[in-house]
N, CA, C and O of each residue as an XYZ file, in Angstrom:
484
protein
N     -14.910      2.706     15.680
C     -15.928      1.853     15.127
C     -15.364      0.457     14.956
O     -14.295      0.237     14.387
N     -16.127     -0.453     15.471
C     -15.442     -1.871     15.444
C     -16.035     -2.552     13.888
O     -17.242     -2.450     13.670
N     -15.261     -3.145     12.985
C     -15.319     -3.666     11.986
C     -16.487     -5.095     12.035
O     -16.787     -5.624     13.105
N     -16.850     -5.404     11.152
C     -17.948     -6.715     11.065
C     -16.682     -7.872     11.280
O     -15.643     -7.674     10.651
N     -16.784     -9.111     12.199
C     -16.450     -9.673     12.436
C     -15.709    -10.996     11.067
O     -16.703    -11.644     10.740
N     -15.162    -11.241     10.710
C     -14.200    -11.827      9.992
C     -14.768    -13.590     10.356
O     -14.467    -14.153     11.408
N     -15.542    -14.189      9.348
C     -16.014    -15.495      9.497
C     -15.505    -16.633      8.478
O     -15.070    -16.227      7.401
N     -15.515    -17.849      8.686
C     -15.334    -19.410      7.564
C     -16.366    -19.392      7.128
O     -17.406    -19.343      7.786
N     -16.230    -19.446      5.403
C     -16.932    -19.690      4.688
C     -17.248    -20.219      3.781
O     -16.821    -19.647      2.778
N     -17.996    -21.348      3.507
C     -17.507    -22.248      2.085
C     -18.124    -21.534      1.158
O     -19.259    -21.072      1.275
N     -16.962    -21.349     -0.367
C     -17.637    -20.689     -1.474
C     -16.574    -21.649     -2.142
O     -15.960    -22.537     -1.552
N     -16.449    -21.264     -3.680
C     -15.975    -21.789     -4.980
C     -15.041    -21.072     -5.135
O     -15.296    -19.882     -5.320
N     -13.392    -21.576     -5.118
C     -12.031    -20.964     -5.887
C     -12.137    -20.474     -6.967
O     -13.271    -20.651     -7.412
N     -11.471    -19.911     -7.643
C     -11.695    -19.372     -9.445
C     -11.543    -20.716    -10.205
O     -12.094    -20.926    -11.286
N     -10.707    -21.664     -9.522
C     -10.737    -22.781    -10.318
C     -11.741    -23.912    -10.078
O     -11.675    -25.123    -10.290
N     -12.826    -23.010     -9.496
C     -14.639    -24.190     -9.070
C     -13.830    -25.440     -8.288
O     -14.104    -26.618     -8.519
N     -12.886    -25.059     -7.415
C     -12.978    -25.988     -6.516
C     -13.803    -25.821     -5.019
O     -13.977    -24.619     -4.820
N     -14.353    -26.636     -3.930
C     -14.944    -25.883     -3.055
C     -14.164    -25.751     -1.903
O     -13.797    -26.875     -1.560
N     -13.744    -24.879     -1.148
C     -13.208    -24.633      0.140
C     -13.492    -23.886      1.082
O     -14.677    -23.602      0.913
N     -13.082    -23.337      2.077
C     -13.549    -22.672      3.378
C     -12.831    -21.126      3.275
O     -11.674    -21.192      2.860
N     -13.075    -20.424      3.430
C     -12.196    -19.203      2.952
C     -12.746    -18.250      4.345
O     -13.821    -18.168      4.940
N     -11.507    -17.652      4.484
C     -12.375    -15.963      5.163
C     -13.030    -15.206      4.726
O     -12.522    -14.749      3.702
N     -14.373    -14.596      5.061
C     -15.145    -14.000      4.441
C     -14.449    -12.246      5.535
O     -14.415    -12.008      6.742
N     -14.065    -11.508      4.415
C     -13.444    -10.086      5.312
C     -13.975     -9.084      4.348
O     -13.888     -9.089      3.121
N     -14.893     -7.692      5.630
C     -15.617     -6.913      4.367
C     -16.539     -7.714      3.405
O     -16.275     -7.108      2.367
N     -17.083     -8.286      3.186
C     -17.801     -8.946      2.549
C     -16.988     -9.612      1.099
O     -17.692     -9.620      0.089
N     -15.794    -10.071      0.982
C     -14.938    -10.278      0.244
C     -13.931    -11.618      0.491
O     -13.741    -11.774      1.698
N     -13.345    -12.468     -0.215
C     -13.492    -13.870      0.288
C     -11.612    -13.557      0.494
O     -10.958    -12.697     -0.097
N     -11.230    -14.321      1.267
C      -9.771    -14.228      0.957
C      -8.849    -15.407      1.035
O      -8.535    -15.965      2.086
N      -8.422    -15.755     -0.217
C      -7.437    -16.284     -0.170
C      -5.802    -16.679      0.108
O      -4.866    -17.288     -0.410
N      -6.100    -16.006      1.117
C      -3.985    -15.545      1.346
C      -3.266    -16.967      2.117
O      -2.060    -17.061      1.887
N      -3.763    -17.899      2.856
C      -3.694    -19.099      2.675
C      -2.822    -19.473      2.169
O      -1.593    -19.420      2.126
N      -4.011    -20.065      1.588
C      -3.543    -20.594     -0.217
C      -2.400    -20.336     -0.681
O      -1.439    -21.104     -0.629
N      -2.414    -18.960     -1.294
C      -0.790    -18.017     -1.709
C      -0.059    -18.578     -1.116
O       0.858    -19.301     -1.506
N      -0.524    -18.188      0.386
C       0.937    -18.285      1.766
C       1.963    -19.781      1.563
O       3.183    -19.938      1.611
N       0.991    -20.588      1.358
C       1.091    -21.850      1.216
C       2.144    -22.493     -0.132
O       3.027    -23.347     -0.055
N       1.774    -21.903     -1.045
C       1.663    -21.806     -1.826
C       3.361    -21.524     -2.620
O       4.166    -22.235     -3.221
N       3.292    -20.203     -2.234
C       4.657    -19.124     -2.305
C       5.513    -20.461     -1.504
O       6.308    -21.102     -2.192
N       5.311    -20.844     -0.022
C       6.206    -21.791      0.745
C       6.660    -22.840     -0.390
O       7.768    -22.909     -0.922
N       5.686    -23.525     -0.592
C       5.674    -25.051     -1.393
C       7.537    -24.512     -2.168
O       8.637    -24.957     -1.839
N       7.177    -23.367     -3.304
C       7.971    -23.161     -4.232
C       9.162    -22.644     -4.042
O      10.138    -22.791     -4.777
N       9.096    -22.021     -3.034
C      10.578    -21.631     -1.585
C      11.197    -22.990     -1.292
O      12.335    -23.391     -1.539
N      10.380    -23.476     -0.825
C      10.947    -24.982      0.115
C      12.185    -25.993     -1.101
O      13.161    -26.702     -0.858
N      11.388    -25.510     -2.614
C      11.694    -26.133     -3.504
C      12.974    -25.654     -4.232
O      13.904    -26.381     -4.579
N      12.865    -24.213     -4.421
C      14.110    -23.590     -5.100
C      15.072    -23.004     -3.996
O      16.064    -22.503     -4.524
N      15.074    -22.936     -2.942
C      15.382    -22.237     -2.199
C      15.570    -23.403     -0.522
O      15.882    -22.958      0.583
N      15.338    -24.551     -0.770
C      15.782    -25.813      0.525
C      16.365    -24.755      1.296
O      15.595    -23.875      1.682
N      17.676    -24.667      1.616
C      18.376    -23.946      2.707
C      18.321    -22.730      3.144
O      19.365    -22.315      3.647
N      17.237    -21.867      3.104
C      17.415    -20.411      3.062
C      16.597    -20.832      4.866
O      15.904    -21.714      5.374
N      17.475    -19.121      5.379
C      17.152    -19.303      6.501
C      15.786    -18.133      6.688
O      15.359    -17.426      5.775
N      15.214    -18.163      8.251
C      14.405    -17.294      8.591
C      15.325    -15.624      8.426
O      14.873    -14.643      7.836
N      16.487    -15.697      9.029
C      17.216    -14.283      8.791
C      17.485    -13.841      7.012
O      17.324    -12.777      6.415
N      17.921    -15.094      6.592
C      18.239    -14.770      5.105
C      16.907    -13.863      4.219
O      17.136    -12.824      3.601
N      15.570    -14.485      4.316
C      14.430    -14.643      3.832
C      13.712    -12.696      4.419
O      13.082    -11.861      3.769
N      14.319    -12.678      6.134
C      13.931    -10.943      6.121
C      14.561    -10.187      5.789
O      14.165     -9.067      5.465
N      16.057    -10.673      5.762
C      17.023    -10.116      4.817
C      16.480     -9.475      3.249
O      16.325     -8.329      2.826
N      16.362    -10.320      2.883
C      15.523    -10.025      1.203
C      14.428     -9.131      1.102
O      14.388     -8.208      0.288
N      13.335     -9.458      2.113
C      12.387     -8.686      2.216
C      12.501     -7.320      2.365
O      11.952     -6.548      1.579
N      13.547     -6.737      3.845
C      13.673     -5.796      3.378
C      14.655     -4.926      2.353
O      14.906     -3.732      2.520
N      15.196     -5.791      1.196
C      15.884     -5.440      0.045
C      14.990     -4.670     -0.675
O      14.944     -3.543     -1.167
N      14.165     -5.834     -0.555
C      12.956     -5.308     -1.600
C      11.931     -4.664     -1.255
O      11.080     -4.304     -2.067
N      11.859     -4.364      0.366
C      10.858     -3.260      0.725
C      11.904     -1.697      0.172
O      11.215     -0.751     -0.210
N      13.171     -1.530      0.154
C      13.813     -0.404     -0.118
C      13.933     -0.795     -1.817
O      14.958     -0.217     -2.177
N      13.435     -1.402     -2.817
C      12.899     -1.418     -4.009
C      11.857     -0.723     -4.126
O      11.864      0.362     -4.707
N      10.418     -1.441     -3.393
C       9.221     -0.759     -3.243
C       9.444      0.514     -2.889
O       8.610      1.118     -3.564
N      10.035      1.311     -2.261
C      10.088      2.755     -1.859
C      10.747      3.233     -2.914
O      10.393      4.399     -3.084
N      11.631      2.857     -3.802
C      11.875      3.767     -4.764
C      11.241      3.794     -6.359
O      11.375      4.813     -7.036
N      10.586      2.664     -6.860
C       9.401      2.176     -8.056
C       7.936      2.380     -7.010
O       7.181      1.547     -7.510
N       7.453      2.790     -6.286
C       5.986      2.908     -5.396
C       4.966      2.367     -6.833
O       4.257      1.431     -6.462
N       4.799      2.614     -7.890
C       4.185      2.221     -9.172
C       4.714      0.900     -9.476
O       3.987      0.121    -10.091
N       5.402      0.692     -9.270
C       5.501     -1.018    -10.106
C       4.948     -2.084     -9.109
O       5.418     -2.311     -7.994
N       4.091     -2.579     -9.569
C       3.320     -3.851     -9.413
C       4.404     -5.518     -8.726
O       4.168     -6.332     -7.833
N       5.352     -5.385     -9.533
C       5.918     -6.606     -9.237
C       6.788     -6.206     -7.717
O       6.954     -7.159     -6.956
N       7.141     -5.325     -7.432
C       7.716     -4.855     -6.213
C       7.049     -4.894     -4.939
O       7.549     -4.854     -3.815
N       5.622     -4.992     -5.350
C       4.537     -4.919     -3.963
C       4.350     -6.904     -4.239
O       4.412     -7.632     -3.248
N       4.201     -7.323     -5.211
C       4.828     -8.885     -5.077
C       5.819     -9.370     -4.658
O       5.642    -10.442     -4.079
N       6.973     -8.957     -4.723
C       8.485     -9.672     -4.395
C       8.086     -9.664     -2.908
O       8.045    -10.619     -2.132
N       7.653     -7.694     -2.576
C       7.057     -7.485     -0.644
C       6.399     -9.311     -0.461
O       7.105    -10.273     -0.156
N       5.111     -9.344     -0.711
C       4.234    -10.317     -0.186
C       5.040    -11.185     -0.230
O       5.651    -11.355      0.825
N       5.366    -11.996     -1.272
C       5.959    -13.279     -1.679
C       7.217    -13.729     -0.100
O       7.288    -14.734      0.607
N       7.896    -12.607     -0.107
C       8.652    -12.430      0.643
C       7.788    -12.900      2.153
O       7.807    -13.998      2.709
N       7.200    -11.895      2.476
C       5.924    -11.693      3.766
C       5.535    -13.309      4.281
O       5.834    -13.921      5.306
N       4.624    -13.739      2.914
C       4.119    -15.115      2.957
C       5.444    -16.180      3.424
O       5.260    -16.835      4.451
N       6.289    -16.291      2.948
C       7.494    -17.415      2.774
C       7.683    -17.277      4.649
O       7.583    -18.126      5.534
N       8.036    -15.585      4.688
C       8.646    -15.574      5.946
C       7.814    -16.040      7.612
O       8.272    -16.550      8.634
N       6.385    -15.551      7.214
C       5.117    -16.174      7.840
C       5.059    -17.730      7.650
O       4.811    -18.206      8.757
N       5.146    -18.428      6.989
C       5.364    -19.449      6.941
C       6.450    -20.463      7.455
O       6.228    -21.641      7.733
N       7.435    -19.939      7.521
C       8.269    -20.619      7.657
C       8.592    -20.063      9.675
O       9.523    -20.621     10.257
N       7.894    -19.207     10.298
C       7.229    -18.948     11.797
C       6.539    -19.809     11.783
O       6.948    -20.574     12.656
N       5.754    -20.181     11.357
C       3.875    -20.903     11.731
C       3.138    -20.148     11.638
O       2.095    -20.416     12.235
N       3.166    -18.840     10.912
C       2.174    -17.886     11.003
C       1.292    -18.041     10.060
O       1.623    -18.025      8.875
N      -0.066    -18.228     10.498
C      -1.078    -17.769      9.121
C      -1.599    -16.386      8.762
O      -2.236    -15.586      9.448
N      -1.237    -16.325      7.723
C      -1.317    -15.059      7.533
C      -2.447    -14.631      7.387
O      -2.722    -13.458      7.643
N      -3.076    -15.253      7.071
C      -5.152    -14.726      6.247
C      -5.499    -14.328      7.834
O      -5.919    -13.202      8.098
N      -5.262    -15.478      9.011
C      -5.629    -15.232      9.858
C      -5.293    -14.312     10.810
O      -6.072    -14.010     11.713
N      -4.080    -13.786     10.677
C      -3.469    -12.297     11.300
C      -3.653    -11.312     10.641
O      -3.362    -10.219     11.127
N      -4.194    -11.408      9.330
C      -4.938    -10.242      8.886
C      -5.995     -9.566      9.299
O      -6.079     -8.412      9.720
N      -6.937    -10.528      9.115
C      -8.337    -10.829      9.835
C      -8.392    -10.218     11.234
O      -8.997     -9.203     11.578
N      -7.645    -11.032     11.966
C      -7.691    -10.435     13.297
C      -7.150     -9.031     13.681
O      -7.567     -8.325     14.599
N      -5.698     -8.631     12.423
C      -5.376     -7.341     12.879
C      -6.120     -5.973     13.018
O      -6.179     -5.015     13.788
N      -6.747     -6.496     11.639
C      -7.743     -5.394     11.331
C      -8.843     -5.200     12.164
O      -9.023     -4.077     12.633
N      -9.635     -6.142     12.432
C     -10.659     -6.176     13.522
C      -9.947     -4.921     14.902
O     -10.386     -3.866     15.359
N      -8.822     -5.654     15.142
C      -8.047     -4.396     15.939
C      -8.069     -3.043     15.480
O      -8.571     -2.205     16.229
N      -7.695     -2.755     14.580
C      -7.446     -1.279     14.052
C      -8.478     -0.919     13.579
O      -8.306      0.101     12.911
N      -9.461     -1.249     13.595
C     -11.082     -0.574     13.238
C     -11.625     -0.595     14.651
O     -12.690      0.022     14.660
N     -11.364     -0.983     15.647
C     -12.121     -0.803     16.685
C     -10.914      0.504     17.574
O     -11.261      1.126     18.578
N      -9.403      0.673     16.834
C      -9.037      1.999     17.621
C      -9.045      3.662     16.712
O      -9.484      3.797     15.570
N      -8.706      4.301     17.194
C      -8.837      5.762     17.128
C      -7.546      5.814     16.725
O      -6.590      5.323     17.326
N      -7.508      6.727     15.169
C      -6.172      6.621     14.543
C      -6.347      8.486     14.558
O      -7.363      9.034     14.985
N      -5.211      9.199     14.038
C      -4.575     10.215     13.666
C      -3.864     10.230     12.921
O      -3.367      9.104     12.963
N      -3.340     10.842     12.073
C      -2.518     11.209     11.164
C      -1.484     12.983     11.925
O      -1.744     14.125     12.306
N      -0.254     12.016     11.721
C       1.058     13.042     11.428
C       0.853     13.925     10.171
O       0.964     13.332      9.098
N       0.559     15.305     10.133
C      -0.018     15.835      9.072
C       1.461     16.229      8.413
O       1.681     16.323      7.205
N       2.523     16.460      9.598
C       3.901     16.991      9.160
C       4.428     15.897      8.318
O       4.931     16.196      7.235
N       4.364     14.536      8.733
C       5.211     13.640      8.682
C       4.202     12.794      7.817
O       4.817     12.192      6.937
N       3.375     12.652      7.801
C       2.193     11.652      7.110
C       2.319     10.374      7.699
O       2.214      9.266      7.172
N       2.480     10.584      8.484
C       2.470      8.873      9.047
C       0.916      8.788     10.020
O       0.498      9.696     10.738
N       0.256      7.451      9.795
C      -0.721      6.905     10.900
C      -0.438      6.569     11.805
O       0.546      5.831     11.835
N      -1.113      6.899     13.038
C      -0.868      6.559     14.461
C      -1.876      6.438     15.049
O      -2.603      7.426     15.158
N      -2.268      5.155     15.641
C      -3.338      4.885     16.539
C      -3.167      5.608     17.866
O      -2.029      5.818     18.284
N      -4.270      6.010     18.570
C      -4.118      6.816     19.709
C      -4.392      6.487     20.756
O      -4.228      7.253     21.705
């Protein structure tokens, strides 16, 4: 089943400013912003860090996330991480979301019932 197409949309920030946002699922998204955002404050505390250093960390803290799966700030350090490292590629992230998904709703997934893992087919 192919997903509803992922469109620009001007609506109101939480802080009533007006901007253009992705409208995904009927839900506005700001990851942008964040992406942007998270960079600004990298660029700032962090000047010299490299692209290797930065996936370095990430996956520190993806083997954090696997052992707290419940703590909240661990699926943050993930993104924060994600965003900085997308950023500092040229990647937008809102927009490789958008588009990934559009992908993976239009294929045929399975599940590893042994292993639990998803696999498109």
């Amino acid at each position: 089943m192919v997903g509803r197409a992922a469109s620009r949309v001007p609506y109101r920030t939480a802080n009533n400013s007006k901007t253009t946002g992705t409208e995904f699922s009927g839900r506005k998204m700001e990851i942008l912003t964040a992406q942007k955002e998270i960079s600004s404050w990298c660029n700032t505390v962090f000047p010299d860090r490299t692209k290797a250093g930065v996936l370095v960390k990430f996956f520190e803290e993806i083997g954090e996330l696997t052992k707290c799966p419940k703590e909240a700030h661990e699926y943050a350090d993930v993104f924060i991480l994600l965003a900085d490292l997308a950023e500092l590629n040229g990647i937008n992230l809102e927009e490789a979301i958008v588009e990934k998904m559009a992908i993976n709703k239009s294929r045929q997934w399975k599940l590893d019932k042994e292993l639990g893992i998803m696999n498109h087919v």
